[in-house]
C-alpha positions in Angstrom: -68.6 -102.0 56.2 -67.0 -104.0 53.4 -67.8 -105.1 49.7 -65.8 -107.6 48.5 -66.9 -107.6 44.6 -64.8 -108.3 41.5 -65.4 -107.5 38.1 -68.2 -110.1 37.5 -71.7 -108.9 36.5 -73.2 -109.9 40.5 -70.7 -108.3 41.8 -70.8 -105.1 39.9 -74.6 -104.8 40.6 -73.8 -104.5 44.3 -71.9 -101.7 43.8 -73.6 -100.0 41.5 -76.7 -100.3 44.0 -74.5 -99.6 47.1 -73.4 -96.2 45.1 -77.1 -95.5 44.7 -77.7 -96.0 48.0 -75.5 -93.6 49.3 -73.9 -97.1 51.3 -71.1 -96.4 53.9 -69.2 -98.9 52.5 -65.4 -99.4 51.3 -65.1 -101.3 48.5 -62.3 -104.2 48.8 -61.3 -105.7 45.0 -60.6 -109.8 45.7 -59.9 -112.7 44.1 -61.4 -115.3 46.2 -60.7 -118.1 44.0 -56.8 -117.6 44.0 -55.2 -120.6 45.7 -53.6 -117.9 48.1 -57.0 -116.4 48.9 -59.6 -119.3 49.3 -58.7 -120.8 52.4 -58.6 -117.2 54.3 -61.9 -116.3 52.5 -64.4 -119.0 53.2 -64.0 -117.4 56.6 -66.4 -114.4 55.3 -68.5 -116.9 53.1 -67.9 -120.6 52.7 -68.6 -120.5 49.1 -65.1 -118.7 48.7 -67.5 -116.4 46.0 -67.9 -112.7 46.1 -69.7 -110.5 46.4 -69.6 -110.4 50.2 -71.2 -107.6 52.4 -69.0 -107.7 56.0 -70.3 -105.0 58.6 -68.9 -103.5 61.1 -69.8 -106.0 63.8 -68.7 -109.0 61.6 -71.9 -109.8 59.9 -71.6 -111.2 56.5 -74.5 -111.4 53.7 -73.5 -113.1 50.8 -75.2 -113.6 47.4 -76.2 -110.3 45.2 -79.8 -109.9 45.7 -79.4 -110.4 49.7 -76.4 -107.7 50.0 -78.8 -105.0 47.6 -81.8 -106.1 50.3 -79.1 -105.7 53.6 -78.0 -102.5 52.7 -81.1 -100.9 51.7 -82.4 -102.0 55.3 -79.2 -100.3 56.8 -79.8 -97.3 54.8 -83.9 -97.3 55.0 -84.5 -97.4 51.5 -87.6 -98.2 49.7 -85.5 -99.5 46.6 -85.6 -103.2 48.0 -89.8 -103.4 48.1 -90.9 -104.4 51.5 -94.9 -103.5 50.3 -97.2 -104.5 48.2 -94.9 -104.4 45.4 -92.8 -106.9 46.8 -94.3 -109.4 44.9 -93.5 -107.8 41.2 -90.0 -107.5 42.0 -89.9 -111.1 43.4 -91.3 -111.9 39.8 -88.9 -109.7 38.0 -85.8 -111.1 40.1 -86.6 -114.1 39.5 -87.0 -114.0 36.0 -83.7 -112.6 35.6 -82.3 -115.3 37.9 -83.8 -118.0 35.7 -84.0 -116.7 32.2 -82.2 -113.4 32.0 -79.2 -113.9 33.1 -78.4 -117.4 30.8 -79.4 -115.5 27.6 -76.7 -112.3 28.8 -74.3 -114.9 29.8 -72.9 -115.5 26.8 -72.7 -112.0 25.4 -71.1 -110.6 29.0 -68.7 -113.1 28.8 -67.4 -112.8 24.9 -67.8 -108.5 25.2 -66.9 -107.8 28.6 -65.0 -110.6 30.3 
């Protein structure tokens, strides 16, 4: 498999959760935006965004949450919660989604970026 991630925050989660998944995965830097790149890349995921999660047999999974979710099915992981507590980290996803991830956005972008 391959992780197509960049230096972004979404993409950096992936890998950091592949990592602690003990993934098989080979991580592949791109920059998908790069007039050179997009045309080739909306092949893998017609948003031309990473990160992008391509197995072996050509599956892709785009979007952060769904890649941490597909790999912790490939590894059988409980970190993605399948149970009860599926709901409470719906909540807390979501919350970052919506309301976490505005309030950082400024900070990761004027410290990090």
């Amino acid at each position: 498999m391959k992780l197509y991630y960049s230096h972004n925050l979404n993409p950096r989660v992936c890998v950091a959760a592949s990592k602690h998944l003990g993934a098989p995965v080979d991580y592949v830097w791109a920059s998908p935006q790069h007039p050179d790149n997009i045309t080739a890349f909306r092949a893998i995921n017609p948003n031309a965004l990473v990160p992008v999660l391509v197995e072996d047999d050509g599956r892709t999974t785009w979007e952060t949450d769904a890649i941490v979710c597909r790999l912790c099915q490939l590894t059988g992981s409980d970190f993605w919660r399948a149970d009860g507590g599926a709901v409470e980290m719906t909540r807390w996803l979501s919350w970052s989604a919506y309301h976490f991830g505005r309030a950082a956005d400024p900070l990761y972008f004027y410290r990090v970026v």
